[in-house]
N, C-alpha and C positions, 0 to 999 in steps of 0.2 A: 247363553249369550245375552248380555245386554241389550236395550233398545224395546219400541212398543211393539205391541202385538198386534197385527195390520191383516186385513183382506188384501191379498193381490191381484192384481190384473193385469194380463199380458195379452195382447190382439197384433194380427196382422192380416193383412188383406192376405184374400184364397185367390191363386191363378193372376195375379199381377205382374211376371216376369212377362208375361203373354198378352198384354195391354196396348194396345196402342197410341194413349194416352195418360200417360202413368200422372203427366202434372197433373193433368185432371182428374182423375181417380183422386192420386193423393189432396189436392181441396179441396175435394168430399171428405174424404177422411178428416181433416182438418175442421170445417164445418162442424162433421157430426161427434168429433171429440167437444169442442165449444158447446153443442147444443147438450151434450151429457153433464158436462161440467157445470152446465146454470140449472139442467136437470136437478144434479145430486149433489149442489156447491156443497151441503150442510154436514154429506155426509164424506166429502175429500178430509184426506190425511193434507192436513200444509205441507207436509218433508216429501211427498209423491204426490205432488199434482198430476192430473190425466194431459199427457201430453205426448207426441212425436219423440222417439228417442233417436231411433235411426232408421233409414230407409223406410220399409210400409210398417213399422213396428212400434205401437204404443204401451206405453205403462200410466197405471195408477194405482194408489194407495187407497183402502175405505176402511172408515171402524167397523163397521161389521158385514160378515159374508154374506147378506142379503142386500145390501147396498151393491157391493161388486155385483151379484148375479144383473142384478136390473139393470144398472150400467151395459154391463155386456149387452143386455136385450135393447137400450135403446140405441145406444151408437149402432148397434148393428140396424136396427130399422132405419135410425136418419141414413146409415150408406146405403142403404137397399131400395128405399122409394123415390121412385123413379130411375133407379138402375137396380133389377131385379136379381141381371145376372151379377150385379157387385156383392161377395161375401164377404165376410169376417173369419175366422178362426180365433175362439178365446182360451186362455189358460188361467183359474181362480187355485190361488194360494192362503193358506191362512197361516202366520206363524210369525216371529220374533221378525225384523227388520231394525237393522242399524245403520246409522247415517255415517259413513266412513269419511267421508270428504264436505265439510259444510258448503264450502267456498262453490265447489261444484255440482254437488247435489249428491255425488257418488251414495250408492247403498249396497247391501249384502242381507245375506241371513237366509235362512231357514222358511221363513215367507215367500220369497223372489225365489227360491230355488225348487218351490212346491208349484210356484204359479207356472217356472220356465216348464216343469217336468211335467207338467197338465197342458200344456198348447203342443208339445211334443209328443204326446200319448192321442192327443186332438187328431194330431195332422196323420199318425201313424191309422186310426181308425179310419181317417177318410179314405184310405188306399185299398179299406177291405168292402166287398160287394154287399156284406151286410150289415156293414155300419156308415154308408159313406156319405150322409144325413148328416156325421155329428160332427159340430162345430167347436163347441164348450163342453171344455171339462175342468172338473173343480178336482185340487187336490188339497185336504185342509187336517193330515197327518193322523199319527195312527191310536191319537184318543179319540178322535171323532170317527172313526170307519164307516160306523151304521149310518150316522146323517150326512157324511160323506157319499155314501151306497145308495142312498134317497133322494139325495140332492142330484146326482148324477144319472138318477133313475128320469128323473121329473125332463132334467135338460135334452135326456135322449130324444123323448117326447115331442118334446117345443120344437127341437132342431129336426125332426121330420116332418112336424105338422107345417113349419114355416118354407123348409122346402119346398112345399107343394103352392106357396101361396103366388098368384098371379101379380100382376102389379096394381090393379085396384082394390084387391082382399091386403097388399102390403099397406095401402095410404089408408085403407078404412082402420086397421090395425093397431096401424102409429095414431090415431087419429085416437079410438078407444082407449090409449095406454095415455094420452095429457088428458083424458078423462071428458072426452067431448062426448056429449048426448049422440044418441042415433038420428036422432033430427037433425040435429047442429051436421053430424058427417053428411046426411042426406043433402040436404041444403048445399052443401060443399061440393057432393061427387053429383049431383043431377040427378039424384035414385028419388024414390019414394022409402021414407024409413021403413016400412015393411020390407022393399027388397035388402035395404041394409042387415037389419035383424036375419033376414032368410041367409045370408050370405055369412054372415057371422058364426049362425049355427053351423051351417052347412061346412065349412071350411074350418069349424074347432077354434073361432077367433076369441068366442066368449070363455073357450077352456084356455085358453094361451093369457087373455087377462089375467082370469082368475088364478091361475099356474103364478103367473109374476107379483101378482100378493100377497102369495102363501111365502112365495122366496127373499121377497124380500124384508119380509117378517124374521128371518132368521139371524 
């Protein structure tokens, strides 16, 4: 197949049929696709900008698979602080994408159809008692399996550690990932930077940074 070789991205809010404010919900989502997009402008494809496709359901395009991971990890933070119970559900593709329809944006390929079949493998985990943690999953085809198998190793990880995070361990989080000092958060949240750092350890905030710079080196 013709066309560039693309990281995919596919998200949609977890338990939104069950909302009782879906506009609201969705202008958070809205929101925190914008704040990922000024995030990672450098690393967006032009032909898949990160945008609303339809109902709770977003796509984008990145040159490389560590871009998409981080993407995934911040949008899903800007939905989640201050609304703890709002999740995400991701799917990470890697593989050929062609632009079918310029006029409209239309696409296809092998890419889109790895990222669709990674948020459907996502949501079928969440239904079992011992994986119902995992939000992202990467499917990036069958030359890559092992760093595919590491990559999906590492997100299992993140996606239970973040489970467990309260709503002040989410804002210090998001706070650590635009790379603010433990001062600068303290100063922010009313703590003393010691109890910041104690909470970071405590809660695997400093293993979920350092997790998101290994990923998105790839």
């Amino acid at each position: 197949m013709t066309g560039a070789v693309v990281a995919t991205l596919i998200g949609d809010l977890v338990g939104s049929r069950g909302e009782t404010d879906r506009r609201a919900l969705h202008d958070r989502l809205t929101a925190a696709l914008a704040e990922g997009a000024d995030a990672l402008g450098g690393d967006l494809v032009a032909t898949a900008p990160l945008q609303i496709q339809a109902g709770d359901e977003f796509q984008g395009g990145f040159r490389t698979i560590g871009a998409a991971l981080h993407a995934a990890l911040l949008i899903r933070m800007d939905l989640r602080v201050g609304r703890p119970d709002a999740d995400l559900r991701c799917g990470l593709g890697w593989g050929h994408v062609q632009v079918l329809d310029r006029r409209t944006g239309v696409q296809d390929g092998p890419g889109w159809w790895a990222a669709r079949d990674a948020i459907v493998e996502a949501e079928r985990l969440e239904r079992a008692p011992s994986s119902r943690t995992v939000r992202t999953i990467a499917r990036l085809g069958p030359d890559q399996e092992q760093l595919q198998d590491a990559v999906n190793a590492a997100l299992a990880t993140r996606d239970h550690l973040l489970a467990r995070l309260d709503d002040r361990s989410l804002r210090i989080l998001h706070r650590m990932l635009r790379q603010e000092t433990k001062r600068q958060i303290a100063q922010a949240e009313g703590i003393s930077a010691s109890a910041v750092s104690q909470r970071a350890s405590r809660d695997g905030l400093d293993a979920i940074v350092r997790d998101a710079a290994l990923l998105r080196g790839i």
